[in-house]
N, C-alpha and C positions, 0 to 999 in steps of 0.2 A: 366668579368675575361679574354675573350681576349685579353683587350688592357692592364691589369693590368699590365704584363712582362715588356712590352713596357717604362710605366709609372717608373716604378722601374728602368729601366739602363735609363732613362731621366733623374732622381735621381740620381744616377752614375755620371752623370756627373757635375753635381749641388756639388756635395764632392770634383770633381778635380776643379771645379773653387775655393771653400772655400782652400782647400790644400796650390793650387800655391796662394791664396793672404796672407796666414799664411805665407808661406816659405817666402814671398817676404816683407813680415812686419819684420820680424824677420832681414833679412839681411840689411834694411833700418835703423832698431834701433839699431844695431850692432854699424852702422857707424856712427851714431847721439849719442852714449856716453849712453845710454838708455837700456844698456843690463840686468837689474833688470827685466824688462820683459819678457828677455828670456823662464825661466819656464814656465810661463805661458802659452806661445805660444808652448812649446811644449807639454804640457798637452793637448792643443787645439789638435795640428797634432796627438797627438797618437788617442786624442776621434774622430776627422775627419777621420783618416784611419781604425779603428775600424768598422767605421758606413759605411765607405764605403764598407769592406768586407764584412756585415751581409746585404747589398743591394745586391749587385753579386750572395750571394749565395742564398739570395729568392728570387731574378728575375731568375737563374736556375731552383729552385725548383718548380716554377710557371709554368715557361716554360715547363717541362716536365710533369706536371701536364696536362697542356692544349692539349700536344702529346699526353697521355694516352689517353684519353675522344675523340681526333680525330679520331685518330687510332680503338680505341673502335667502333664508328661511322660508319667507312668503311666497319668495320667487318663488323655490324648487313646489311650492303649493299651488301658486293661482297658474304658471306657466303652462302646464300640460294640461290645464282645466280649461282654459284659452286657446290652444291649439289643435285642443281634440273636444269639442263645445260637446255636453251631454244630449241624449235624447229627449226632447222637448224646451230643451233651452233658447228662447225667445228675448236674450239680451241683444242688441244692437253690435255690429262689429264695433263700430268706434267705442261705446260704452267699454264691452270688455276688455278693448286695448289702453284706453284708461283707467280701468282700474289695475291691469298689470303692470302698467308703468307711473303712472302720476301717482293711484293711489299709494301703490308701495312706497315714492319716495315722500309723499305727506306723512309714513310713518316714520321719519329722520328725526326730529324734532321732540316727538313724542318720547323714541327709547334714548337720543344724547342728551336730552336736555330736563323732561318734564318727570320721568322715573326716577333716574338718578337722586333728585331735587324732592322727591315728594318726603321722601326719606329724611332727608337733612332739612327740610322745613317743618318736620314736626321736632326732631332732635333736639335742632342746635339752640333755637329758641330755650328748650327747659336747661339745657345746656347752659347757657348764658344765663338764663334767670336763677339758676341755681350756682353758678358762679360767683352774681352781684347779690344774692340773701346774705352773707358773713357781713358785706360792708354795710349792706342796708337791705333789711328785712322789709320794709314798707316801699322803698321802692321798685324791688324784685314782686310784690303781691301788683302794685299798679300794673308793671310789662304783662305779669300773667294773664289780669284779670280785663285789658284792652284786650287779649288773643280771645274771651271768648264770643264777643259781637265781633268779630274780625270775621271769624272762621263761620259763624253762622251768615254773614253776608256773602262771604264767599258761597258757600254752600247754596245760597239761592241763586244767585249770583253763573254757580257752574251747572244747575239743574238750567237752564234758559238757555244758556252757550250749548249747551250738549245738543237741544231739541233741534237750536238755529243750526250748528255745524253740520247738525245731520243730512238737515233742509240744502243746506247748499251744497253739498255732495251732491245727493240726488242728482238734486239741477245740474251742477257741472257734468255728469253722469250720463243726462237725456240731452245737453250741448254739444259734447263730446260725437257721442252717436251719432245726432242730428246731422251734425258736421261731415264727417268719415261717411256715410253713407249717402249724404246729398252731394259730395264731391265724386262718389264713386258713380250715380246715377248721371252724371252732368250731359251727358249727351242726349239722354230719356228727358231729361227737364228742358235740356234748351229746342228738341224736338218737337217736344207737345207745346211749347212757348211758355212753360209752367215756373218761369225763374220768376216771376213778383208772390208767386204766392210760396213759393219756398223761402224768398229772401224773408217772408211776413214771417214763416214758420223760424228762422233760426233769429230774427229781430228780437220776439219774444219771448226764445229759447234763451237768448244773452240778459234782455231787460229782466228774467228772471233771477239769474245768476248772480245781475248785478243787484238785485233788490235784495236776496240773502244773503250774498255780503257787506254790504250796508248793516243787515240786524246782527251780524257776529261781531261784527267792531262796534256796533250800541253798546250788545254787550260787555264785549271785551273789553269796553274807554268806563263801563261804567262799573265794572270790579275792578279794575287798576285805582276806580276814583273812592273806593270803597278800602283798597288796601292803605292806599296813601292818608286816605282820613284818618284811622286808627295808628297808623304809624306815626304817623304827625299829632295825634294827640297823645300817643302814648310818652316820647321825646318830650312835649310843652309840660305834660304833668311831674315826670321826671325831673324837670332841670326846674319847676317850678317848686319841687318838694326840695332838691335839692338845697336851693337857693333858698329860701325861707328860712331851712331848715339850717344852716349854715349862721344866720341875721337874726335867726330867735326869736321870729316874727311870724311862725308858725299859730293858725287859729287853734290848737287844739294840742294837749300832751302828745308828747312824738315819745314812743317806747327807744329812743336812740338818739344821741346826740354826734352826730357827723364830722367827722375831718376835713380838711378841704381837699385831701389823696382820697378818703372811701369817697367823697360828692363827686371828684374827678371820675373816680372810676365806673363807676355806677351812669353816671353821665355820658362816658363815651360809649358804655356797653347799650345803652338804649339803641341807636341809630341800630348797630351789630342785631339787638333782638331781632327786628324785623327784618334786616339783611335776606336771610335763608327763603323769606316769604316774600319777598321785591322779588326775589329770586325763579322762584316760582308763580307767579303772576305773569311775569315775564314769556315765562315758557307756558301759561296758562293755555292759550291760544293753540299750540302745538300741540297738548294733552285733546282740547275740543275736534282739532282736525285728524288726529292721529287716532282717537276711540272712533269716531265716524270713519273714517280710511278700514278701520277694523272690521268694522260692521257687516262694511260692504264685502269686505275682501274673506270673511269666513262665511258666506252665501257659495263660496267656489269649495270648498271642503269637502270633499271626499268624489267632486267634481271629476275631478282627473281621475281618480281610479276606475281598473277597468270592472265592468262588473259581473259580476259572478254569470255566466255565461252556462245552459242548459247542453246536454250532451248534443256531439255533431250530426244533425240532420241525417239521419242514412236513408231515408225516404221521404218522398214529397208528403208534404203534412198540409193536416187540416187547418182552416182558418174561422174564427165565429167570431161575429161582433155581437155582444151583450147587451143591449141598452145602453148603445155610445154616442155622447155628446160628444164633441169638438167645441172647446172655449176658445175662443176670440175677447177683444178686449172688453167689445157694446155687445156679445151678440153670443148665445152657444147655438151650435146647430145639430139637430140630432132630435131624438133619438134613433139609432138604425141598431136593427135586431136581423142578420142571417149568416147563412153557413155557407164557405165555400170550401166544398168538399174535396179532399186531397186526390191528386193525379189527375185533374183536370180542368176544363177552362170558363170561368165565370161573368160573365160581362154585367158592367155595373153601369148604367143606363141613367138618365136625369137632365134635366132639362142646366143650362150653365148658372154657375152659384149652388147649387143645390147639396154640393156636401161631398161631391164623386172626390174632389184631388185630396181634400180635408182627409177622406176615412183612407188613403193610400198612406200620405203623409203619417197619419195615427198610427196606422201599422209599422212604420219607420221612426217611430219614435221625434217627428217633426213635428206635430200637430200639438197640443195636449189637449186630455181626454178630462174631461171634466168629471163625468158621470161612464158608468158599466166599466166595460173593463175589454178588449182584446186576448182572444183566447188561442191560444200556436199548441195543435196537438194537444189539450187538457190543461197546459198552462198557463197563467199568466207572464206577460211578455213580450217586450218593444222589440220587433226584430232587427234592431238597428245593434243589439248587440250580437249578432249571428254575421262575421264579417264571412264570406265567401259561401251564404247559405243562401242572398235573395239576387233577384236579377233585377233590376229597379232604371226603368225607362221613363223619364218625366216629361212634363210640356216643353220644360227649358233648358237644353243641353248644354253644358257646361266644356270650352275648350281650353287646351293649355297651347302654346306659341311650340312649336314644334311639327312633327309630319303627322300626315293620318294616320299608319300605324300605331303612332305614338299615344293618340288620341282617344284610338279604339282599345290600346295594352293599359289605359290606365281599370280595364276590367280588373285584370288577371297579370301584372306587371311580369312575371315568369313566363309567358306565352312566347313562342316563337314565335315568327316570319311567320314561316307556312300556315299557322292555325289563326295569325292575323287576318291574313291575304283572303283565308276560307271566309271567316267569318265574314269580311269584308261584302266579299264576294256572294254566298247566301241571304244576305239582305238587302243585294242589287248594286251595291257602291262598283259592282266590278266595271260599267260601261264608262263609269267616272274615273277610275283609275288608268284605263286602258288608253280614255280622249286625253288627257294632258298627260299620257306618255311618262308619266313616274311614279306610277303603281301605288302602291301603299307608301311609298314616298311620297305622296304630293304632300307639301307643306304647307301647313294654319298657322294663323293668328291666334290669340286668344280671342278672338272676338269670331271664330269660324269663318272670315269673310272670303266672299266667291261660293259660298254653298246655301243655297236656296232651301225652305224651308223643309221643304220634303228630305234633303240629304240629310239634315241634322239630326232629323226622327231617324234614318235607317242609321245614322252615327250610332246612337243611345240603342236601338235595338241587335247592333254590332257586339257592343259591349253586352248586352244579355245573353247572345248568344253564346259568347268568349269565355262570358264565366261559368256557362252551364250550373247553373245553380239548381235544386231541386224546386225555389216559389221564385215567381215573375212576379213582377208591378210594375204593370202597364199603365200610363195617364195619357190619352189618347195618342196611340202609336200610329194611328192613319190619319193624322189632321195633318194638314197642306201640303196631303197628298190628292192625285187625280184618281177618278173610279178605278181606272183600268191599275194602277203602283196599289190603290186601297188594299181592293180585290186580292191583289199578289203577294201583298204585306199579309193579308187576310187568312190566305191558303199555308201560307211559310210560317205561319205559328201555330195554324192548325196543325202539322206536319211538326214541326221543330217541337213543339210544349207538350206532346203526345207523353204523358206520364209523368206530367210536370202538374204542378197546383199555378194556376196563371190566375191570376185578378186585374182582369185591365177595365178601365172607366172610357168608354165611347158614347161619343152622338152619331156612331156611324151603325145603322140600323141592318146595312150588311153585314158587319164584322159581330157584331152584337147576334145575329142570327147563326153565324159560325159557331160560336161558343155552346158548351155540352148544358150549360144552364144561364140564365138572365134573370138578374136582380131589379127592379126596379122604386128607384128613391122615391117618395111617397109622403 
């Protein structure tokens, strides 16, 4: 079924050679006294153009057929690569939701129109030139010999388009993003009063987008102007060989003296030459966006699969960082070289900026590691593929619109009531449950509001507890807490993480004194 399209506008063309040698039988017998035949011949041309319609439009409807089922294709590829984003992947949410959805459908054009066509624009052409050799050899060598400055202009012509199409992906790409994620920030921007200098960022986020496509229609206007000259020269030379050649006012021996049916025919099959490649020009543009849609869209290839996952943790493991940078855009930071030795608790100490949340992240596969390597029990390895092995408590707690229960089950989503309630309860939420009178029932927001900074920390330490995991990662679990909640947080993980591998990152020089060893970044 892929090449079916293809095979049908070959067919196409097979209808304009039969066309032009009716039109050209019909004006031959005109002139030979033989017009009794005429009817005939055009009963021929109306069932020829007939049958050539009902090819064009199921070589389309083919065509598009084969774009659905591709397109289909990509989805079942970039979808789950989108929805379950790998370890270290640093695409922007709006970026990857465009290239699931826009870029997939910029590849429409590409598989209805421009594959189909690439086929039948090399074909129909020798097709048709080898059609009009019997009537005229020397004007069949002209069609040929216009296609090859055609085809090398195109060729430069589509090396420029590819570079430019790619360029405006991008951009649209890092617009996209820009967009989706400053709309999702909007309350952070209009609270810091930061809306002119974001407006600046997405102004010439667009002024870019618009400046590369501007260069893809320079392009694209100046290989259309490139096909059209050789087409139109190749027609002028034609119908001027023709016609000379007809009046006998030819400069030069002609190896063939012409009819005024083979000049017909030959004459009308010129426009037909180029046809297949008007044709294709056409759809030029959709091959340029559709190989750049591709570009982007096999960067997610093998994305989505789950990956080969190390046996299940049966005891708390060791943790070593090797000579590890953390790469940022302008900046790596690193290197850090120690061991955090299994079944127990390590505090990772450093002044703020300095690299503590960076090397948590890197262990979760959030970060990327530019340089050494993260080492889990003698392996290499992002623990972010060990799902129910780590306990992972961040600066920024994450709520879904539902109750606290609900909030705390997204540990361990099979956990009961009772071992909610506990958990709740063990990391101090129980005085909070107990004042608003509906226990692990109290209902959140997605935005956690009514719970002050301190609850959200014992939130995220709720969930560590919940999933009893055998490694913790901690990113400061006592901030916008008071001495006396620190202390208390302090003692309940010394207690709780007893034979656990704990690595939490503090500026709190109590809780950092709790811990069985202290790292300090350097």
């Amino acid at each position: 079924m892929k090449r079916a399209s293809s095979f049908v506008w070959l067919a196409d063309a097979a209808c304009a050679v039969a066309l032009a040698a009716c039109l050209a039988a019909s004006a031959q017998w005109v002139l030979s006294g033989q017009g009794e035949r005429i009817p005939l011949l055009l009963s021929g041309l109306c069932l020829i153009a007939g049958v050539r319609a009902l090819i064009q439009i199921i070589a389309v409807h083919i065509g598009e057929k084969d774009a659905r089922s591709a397109k289909a294709g990509w989805r079942r590829l970039i979808w789950p690569a989108v929805l379950e984003s790998p370890p270290g992947d640093r695409r922007m949410l709006g970026e990857a939701v465009a290239d699931a959805v826009d870029r997939v459908e910029d590849l429409d054009g590409y598989y209805a129109n421009f594959r189909p066509l690439r086929f039948a624009a090399v074909a129909a052409p020798l097709l048709i030139a080898l059609a009009a050799a019997p009537a005229s050899i020397i004007a069949s060598a002209i069609m040929v010999g216009t296609l090859i400055p055609f085809a090398f202009g195109m060729a430069l012509a589509g090396t420029a388009a590819a570079r430019a199409a790619r360029r405006q992906m991008d951009a649209l790409g890092r617009l996209s993003g820009l967009f989706v994620d400053r709309v999702r920030a909007l309350p952070v921007i209009v609270g810091f009063g930061a809306q002119d200098r974001v407006g600046r960022h997405l102004s010439d986020a667009t002024r870019d987008v618009a400046e590369r496509t501007i260069s893809v229609l320079r392009i694209a206007f100046l290989s259309s102007a490139v096909m059209e000259f050789f087409a139109a020269l190749s027609v002028a030379l034609v119908a001027v060989y023709c016609g000379f050649n007809l009046l006998g006012l030819l400069p030069f021996p002609a190896p063939e003296t012409l009819t005024l049916g083979e000049a017909l025919f030959v004459l009308i099959l010129a426009p037909e030459f180029y046809l297949p490649m008007r044709r294709l020009a056409a759809a030029y543009h959709d091959k340029q966006t559709g190989e750049a849609a591709m570009e982007r869209l096999r960067s997610y290839e093998g994305a989505g699969e789950a990956p080969a996952t190390p046996a299940k943790l049966s005891s708390p493991p060791e943790l070593r960082f090797d000579a590890v940078k953390i790469a940022y855009e302008d900046v790596n930071i690193g290197p850090f070289s120690f061991t955090v030795p299994a079944g127990e608790m390590t505090a990772l100490c450093a002044p703020s900026g300095f690299g503590k949340s960076s090397l948590l992240h890197a262990v979760l596969g959030l970060a990327t590691v530019s340089e050494g390597r993260v080492v889990l029990d003698g392996e290499d390895g992002h623990l972010a593929i060990l799902p129910g092995h780590v306990g992972w408590a961040g600066q920024s707690v994450a709520f879904i619109p539902g109750s606290l229960a609900d909030n705390i089950r997204l540990a361990r989503p099979d956990a009961d009531d009772a071992a909610v309630e506990h958990a709740a309860r063990l990391v101090g939420l129980g005085w909070l449950m107990d004042a608003r009178g509906q226990g692990a029932g109290l209902h959140l927001d997605h935005r956690g509001s009514g719970l002050s900074g301190g609850e959200r920390r014992r939130v995220a330490l709720a969930r560590v507890v919940l999933r009893d995991a055998p490694l913790w990662l901690l990113d400061e679990p006592t901030a916008d807490l008071d001495a006396a909640s620190a202390a208390e947080i302090g003692a309940l993980l010394t207690e709780l993480g007893r034979g656990r591998t704990i690595l939490l990152a503090t500026h709190n020089d109590l809780l950092a004194a709790q811990a069985d060893h202290r790292v300090v970044l350097s």
